[in-house]
Jmol script that loads the backbone (N, CA, C; Angstrom):
load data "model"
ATOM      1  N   UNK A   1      -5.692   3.342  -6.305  1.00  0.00           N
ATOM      2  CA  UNK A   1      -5.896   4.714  -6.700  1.00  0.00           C
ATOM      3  C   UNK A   1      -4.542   5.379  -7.013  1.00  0.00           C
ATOM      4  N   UNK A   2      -3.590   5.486  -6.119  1.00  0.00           N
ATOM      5  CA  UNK A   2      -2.611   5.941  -6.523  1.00  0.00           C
ATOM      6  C   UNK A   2      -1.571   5.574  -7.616  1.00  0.00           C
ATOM      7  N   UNK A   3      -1.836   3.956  -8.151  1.00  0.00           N
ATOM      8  CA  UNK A   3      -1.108   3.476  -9.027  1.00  0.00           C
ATOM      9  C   UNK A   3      -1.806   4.362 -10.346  1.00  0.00           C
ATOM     10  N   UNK A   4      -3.441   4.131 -10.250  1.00  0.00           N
ATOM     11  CA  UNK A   4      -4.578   4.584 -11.411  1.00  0.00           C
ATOM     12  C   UNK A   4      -3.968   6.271 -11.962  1.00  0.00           C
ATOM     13  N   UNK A   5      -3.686   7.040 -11.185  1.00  0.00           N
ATOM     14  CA  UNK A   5      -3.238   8.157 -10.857  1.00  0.00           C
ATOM     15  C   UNK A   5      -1.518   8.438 -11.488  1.00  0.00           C
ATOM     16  N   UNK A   6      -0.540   7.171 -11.547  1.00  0.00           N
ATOM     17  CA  UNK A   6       0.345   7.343 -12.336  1.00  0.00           C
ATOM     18  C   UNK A   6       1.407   7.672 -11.244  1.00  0.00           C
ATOM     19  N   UNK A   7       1.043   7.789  -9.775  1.00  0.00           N
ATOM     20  CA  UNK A   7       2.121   8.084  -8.848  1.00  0.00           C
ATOM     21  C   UNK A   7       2.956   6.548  -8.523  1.00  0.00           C
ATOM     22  N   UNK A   8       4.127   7.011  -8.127  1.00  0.00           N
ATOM     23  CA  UNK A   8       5.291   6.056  -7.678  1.00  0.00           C
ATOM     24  C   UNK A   8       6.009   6.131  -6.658  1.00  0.00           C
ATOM     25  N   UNK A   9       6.414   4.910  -6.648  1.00  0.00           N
ATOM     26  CA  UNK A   9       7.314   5.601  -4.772  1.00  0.00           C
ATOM     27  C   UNK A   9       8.455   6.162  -4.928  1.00  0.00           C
ATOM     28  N   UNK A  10       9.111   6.230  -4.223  1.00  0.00           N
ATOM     29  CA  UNK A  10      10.185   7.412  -4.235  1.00  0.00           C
ATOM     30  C   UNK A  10      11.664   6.482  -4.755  1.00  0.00           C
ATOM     31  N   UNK A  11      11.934   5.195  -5.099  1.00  0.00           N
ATOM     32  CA  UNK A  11      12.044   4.314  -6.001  1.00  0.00           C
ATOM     33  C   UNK A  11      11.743   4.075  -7.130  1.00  0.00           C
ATOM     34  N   UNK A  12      10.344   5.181  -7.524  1.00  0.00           N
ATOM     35  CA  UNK A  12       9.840   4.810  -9.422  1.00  0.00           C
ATOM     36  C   UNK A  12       9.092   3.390  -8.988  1.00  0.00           C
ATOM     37  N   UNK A  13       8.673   2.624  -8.410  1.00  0.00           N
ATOM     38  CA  UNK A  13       8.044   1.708  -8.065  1.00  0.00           C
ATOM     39  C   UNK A  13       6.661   2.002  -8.058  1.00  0.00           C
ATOM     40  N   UNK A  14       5.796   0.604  -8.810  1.00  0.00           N
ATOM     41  CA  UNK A  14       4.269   0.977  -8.276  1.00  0.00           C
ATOM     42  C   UNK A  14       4.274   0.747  -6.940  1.00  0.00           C
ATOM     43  N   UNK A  15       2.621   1.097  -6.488  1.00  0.00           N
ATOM     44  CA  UNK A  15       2.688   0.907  -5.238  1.00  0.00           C
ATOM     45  C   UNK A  15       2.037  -0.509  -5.103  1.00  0.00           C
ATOM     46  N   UNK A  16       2.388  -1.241  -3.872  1.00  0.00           N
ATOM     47  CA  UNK A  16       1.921  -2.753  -3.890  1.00  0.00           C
ATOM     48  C   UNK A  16       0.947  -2.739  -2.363  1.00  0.00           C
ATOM     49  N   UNK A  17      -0.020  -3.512  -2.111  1.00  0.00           N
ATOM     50  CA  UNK A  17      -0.470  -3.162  -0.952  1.00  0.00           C
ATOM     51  C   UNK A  17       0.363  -3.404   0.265  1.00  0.00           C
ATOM     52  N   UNK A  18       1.947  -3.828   0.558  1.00  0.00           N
ATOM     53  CA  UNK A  18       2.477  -4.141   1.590  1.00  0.00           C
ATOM     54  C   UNK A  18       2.994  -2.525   1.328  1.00  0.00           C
ATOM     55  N   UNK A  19       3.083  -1.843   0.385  1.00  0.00           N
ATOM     56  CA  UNK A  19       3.885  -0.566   0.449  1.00  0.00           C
ATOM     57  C   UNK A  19       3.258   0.138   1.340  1.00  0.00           C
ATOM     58  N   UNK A  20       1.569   0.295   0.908  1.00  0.00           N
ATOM     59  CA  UNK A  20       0.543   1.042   1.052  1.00  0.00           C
ATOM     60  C   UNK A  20       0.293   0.836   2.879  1.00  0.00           C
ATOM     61  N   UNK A  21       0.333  -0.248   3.163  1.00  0.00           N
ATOM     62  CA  UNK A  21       0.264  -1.031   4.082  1.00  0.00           C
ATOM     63  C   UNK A  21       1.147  -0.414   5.476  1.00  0.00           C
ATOM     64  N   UNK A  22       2.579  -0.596   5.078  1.00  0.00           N
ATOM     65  CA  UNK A  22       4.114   0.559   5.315  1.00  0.00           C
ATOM     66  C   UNK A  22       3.481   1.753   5.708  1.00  0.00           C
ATOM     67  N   UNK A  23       2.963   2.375   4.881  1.00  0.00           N
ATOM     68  CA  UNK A  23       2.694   3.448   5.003  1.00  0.00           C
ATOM     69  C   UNK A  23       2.061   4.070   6.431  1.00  0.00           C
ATOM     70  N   UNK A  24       1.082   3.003   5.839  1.00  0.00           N
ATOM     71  CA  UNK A  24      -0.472   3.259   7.170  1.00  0.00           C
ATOM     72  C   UNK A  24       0.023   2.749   8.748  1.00  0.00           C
ATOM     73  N   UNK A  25       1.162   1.948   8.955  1.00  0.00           N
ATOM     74  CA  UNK A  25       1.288   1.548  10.278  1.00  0.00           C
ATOM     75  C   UNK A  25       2.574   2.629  10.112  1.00  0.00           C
ATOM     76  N   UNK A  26       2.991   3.390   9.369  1.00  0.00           N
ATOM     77  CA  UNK A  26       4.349   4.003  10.099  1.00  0.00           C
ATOM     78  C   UNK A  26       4.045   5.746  10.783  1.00  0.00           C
ATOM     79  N   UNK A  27       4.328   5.698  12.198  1.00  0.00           N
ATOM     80  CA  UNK A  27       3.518   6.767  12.535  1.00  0.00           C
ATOM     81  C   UNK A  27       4.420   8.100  12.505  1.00  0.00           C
ATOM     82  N   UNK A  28       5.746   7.912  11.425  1.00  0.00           N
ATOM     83  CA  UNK A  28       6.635   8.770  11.212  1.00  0.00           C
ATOM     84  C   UNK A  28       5.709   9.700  10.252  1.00  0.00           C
ATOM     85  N   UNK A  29       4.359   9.136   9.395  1.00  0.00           N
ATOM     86  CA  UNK A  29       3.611   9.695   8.451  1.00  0.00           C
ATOM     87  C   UNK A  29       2.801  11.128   8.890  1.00  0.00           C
ATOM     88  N   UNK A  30       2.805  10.814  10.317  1.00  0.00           N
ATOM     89  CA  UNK A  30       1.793  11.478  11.135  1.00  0.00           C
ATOM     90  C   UNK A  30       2.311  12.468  11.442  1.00  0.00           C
ATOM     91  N   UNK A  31       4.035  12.976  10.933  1.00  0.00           N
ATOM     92  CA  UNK A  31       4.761  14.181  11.710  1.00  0.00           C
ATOM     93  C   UNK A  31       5.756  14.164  12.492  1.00  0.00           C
ATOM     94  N   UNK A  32       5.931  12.666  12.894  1.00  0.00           N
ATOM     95  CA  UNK A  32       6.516  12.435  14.144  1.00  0.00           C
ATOM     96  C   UNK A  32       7.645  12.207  13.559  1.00  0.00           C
ATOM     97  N   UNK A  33       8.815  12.756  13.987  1.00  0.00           N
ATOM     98  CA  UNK A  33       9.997  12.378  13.917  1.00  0.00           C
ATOM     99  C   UNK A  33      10.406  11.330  15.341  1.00  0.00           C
ATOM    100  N   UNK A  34      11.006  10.491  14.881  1.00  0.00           N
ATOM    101  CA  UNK A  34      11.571   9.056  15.969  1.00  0.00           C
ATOM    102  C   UNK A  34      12.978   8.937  15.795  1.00  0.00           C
ATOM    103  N   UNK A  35      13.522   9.432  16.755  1.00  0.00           N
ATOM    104  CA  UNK A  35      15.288   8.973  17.023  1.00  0.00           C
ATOM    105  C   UNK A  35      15.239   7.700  18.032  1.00  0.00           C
ATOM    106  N   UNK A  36      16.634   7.273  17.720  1.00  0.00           N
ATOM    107  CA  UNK A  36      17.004   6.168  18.979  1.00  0.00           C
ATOM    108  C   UNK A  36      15.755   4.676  18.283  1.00  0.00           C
ATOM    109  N   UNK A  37      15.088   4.319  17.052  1.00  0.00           N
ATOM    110  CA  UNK A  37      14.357   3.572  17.231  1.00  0.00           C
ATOM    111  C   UNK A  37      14.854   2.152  17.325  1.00  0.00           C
ATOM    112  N   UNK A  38      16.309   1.823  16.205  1.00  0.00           N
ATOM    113  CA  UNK A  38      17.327   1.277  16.097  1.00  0.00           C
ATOM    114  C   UNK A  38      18.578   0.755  16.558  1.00  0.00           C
ATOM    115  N   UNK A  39      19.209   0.188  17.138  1.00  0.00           N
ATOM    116  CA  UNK A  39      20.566  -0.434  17.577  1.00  0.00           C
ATOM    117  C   UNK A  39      21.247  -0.003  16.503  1.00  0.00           C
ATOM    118  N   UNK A  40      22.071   0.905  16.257  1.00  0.00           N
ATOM    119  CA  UNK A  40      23.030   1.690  14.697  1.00  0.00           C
ATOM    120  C   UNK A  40      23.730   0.590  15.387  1.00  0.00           C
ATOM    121  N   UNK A  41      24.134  -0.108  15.800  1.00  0.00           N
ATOM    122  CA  UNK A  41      25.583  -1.330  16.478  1.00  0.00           C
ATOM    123  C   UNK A  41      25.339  -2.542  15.560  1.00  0.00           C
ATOM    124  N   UNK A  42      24.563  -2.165  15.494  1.00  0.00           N
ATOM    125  CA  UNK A  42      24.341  -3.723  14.485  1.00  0.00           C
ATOM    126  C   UNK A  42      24.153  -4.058  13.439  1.00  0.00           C
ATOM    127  N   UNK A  43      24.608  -4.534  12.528  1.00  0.00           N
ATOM    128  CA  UNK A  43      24.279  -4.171  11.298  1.00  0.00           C
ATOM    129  C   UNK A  43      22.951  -4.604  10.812  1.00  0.00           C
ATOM    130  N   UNK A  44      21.843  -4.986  11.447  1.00  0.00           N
ATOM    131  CA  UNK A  44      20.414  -5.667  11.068  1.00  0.00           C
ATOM    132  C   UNK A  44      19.800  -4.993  11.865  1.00  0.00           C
ATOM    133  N   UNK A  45      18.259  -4.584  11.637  1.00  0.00           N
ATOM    134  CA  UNK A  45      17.383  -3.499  12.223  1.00  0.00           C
ATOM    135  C   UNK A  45      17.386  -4.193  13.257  1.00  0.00           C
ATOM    136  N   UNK A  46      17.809  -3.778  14.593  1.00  0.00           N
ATOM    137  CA  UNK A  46      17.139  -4.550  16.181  1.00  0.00           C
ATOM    138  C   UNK A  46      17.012  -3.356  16.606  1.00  0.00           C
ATOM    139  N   UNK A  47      15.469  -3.293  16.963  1.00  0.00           N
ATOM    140  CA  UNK A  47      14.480  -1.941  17.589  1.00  0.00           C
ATOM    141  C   UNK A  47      15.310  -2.165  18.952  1.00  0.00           C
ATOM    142  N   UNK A  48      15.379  -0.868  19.584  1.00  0.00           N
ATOM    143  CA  UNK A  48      15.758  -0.357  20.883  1.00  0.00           C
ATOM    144  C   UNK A  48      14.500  -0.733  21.642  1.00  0.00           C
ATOM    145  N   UNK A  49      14.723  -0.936  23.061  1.00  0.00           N
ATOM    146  CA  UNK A  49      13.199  -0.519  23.712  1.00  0.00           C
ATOM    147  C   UNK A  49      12.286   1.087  23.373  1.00  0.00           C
ATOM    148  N   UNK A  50      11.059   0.578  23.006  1.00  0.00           N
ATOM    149  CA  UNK A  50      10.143   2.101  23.080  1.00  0.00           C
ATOM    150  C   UNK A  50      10.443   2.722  23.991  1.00  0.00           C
ATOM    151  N   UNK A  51      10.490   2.522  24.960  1.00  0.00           N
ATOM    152  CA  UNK A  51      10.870   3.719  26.267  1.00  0.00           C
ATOM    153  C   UNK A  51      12.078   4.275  26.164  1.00  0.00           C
ATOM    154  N   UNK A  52      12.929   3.998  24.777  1.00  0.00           N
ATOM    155  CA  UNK A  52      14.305   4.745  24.536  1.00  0.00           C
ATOM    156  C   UNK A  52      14.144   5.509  23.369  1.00  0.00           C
ATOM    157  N   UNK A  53      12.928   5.100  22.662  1.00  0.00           N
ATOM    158  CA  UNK A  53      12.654   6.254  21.815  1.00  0.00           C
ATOM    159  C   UNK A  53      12.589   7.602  22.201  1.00  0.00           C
ATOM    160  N   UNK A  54      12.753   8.497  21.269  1.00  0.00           N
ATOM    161  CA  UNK A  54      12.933   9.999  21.400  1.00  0.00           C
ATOM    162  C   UNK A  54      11.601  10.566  20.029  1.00  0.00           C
ATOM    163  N   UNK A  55      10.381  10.780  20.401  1.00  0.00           N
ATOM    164  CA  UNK A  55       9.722  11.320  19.572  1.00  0.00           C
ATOM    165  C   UNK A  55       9.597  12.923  19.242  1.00  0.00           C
ATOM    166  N   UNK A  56       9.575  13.741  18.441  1.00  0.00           N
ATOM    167  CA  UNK A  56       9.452  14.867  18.415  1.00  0.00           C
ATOM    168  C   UNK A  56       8.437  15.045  17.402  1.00  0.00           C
ATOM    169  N   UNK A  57       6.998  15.916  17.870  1.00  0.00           N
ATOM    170  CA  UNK A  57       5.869  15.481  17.143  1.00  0.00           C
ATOM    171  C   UNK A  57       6.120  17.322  16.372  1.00  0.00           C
ATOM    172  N   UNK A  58       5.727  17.238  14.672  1.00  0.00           N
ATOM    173  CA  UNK A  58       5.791  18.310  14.074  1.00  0.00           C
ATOM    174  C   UNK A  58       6.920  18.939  13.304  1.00  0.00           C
ATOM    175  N   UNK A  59       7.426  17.588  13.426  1.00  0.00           N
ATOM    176  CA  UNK A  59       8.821  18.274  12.978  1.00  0.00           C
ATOM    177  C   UNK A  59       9.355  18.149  11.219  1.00  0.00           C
ATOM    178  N   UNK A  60       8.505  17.419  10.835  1.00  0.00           N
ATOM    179  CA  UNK A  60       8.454  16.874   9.740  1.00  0.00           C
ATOM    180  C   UNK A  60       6.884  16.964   8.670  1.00  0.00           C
ATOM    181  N   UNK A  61       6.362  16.856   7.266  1.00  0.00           N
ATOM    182  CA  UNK A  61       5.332  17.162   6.964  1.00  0.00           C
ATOM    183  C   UNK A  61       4.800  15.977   7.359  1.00  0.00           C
ATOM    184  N   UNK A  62       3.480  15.634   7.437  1.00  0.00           N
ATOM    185  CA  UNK A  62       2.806  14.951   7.928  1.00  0.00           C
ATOM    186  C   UNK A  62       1.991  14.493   6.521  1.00  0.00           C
ATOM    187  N   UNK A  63       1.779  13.717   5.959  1.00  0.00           N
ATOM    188  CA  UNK A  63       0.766  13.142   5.061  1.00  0.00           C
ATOM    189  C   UNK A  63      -0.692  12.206   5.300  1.00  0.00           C
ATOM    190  N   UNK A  64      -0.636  11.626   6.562  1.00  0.00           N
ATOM    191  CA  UNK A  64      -1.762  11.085   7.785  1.00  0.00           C
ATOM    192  C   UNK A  64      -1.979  11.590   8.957  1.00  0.00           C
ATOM    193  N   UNK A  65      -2.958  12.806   8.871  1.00  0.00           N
ATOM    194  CA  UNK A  65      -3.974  12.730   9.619  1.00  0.00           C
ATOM    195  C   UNK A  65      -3.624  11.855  11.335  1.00  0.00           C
ATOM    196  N   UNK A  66      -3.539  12.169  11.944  1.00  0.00           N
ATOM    197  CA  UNK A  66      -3.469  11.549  13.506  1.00  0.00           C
ATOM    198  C   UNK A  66      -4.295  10.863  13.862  1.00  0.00           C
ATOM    199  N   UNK A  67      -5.788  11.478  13.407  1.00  0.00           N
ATOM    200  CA  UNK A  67      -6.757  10.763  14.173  1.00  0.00           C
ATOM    201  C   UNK A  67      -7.039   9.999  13.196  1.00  0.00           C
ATOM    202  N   UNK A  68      -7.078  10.467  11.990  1.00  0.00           N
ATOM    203  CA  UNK A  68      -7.244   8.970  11.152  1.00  0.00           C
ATOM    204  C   UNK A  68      -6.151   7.758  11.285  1.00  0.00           C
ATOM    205  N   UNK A  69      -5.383   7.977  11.459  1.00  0.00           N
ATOM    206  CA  UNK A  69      -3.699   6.732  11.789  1.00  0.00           C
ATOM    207  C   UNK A  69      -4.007   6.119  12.888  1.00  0.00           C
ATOM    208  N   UNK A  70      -5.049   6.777  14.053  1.00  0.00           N
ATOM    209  CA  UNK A  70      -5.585   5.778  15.185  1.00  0.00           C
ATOM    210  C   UNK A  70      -6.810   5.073  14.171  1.00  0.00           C
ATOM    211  N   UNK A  71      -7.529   5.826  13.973  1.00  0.00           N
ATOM    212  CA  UNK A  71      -8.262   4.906  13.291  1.00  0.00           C
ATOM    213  C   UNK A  71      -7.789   3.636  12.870  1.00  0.00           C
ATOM    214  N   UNK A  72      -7.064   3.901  11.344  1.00  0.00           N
ATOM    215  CA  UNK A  72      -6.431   2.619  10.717  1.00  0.00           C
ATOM    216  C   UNK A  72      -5.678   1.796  11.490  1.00  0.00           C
ATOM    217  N   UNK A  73      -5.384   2.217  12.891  1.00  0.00           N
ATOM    218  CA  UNK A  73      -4.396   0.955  13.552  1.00  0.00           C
ATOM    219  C   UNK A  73      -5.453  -0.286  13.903  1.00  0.00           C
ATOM    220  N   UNK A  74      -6.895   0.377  14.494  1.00  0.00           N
ATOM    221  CA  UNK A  74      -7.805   0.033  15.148  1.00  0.00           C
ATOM    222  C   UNK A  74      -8.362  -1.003  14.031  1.00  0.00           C
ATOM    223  N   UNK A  75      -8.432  -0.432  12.734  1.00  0.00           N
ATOM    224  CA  UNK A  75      -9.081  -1.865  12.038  1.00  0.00           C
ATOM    225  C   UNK A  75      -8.203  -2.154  11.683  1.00  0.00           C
ATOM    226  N   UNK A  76      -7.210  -2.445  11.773  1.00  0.00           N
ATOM    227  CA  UNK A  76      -5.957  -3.133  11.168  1.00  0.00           C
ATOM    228  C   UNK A  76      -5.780  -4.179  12.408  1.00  0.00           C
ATOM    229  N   UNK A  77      -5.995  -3.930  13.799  1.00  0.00           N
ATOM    230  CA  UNK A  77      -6.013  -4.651  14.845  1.00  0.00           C
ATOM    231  C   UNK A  77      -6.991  -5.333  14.671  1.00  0.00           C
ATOM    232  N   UNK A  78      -8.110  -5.005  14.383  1.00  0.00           N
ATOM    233  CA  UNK A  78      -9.451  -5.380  14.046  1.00  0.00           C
ATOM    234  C   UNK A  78      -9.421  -6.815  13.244  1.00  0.00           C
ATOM    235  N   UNK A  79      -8.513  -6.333  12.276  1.00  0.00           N
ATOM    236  CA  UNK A  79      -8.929  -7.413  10.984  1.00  0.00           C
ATOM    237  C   UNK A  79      -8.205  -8.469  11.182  1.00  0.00           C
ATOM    238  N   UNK A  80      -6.682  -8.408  12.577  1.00  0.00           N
ATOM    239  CA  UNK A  80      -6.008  -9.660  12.525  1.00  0.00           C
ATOM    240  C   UNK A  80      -6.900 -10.484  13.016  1.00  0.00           C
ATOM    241  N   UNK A  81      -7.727  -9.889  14.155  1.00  0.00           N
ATOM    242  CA  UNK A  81      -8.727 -11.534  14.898  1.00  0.00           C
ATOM    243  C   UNK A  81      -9.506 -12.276  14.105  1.00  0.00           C
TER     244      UNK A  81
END
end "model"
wireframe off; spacefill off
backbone 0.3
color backbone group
């Protein structure tokens, strides 16, 4: 739909379903701003422990819905078994 529609990512890129995909598991979509998720020490993404995350919910526009983003985790969990 969104390709049909003529939208692009913020790259000028169509969208591919791993983009779309990105999207739906990142729960930064939902509002949430996330500090600390990263090791900045390193030069390759190595996630910190979650319990060192710093969430601040609202701080940012939100484009997903909350309760729908539980939703989609749920069949997305769903569909690996």
């Amino acid at each position: 739909m969104l390709n049909s529609e003529g939208l692009k990512t913020n790259k000028g890129n169509v969208y591919s379903p791993s983009t779309v995909r990105g999207i739906l598991t990142n729960e930064v979509y939902t509002g949430i701003l996330i500090w600390n998720k990263y090791d900045k020490k390193t030069r390759e993404k190595k996630y910190n422990d979650k319990k060192d995350w710093v969430k601040i919910d609202n701080r940012i526009p939100k484009i997903i819905d909350k309760k729908d983003f539980v939703t989609v985790q749920k069949l997305l969990r769903k569909g690996r078994k």
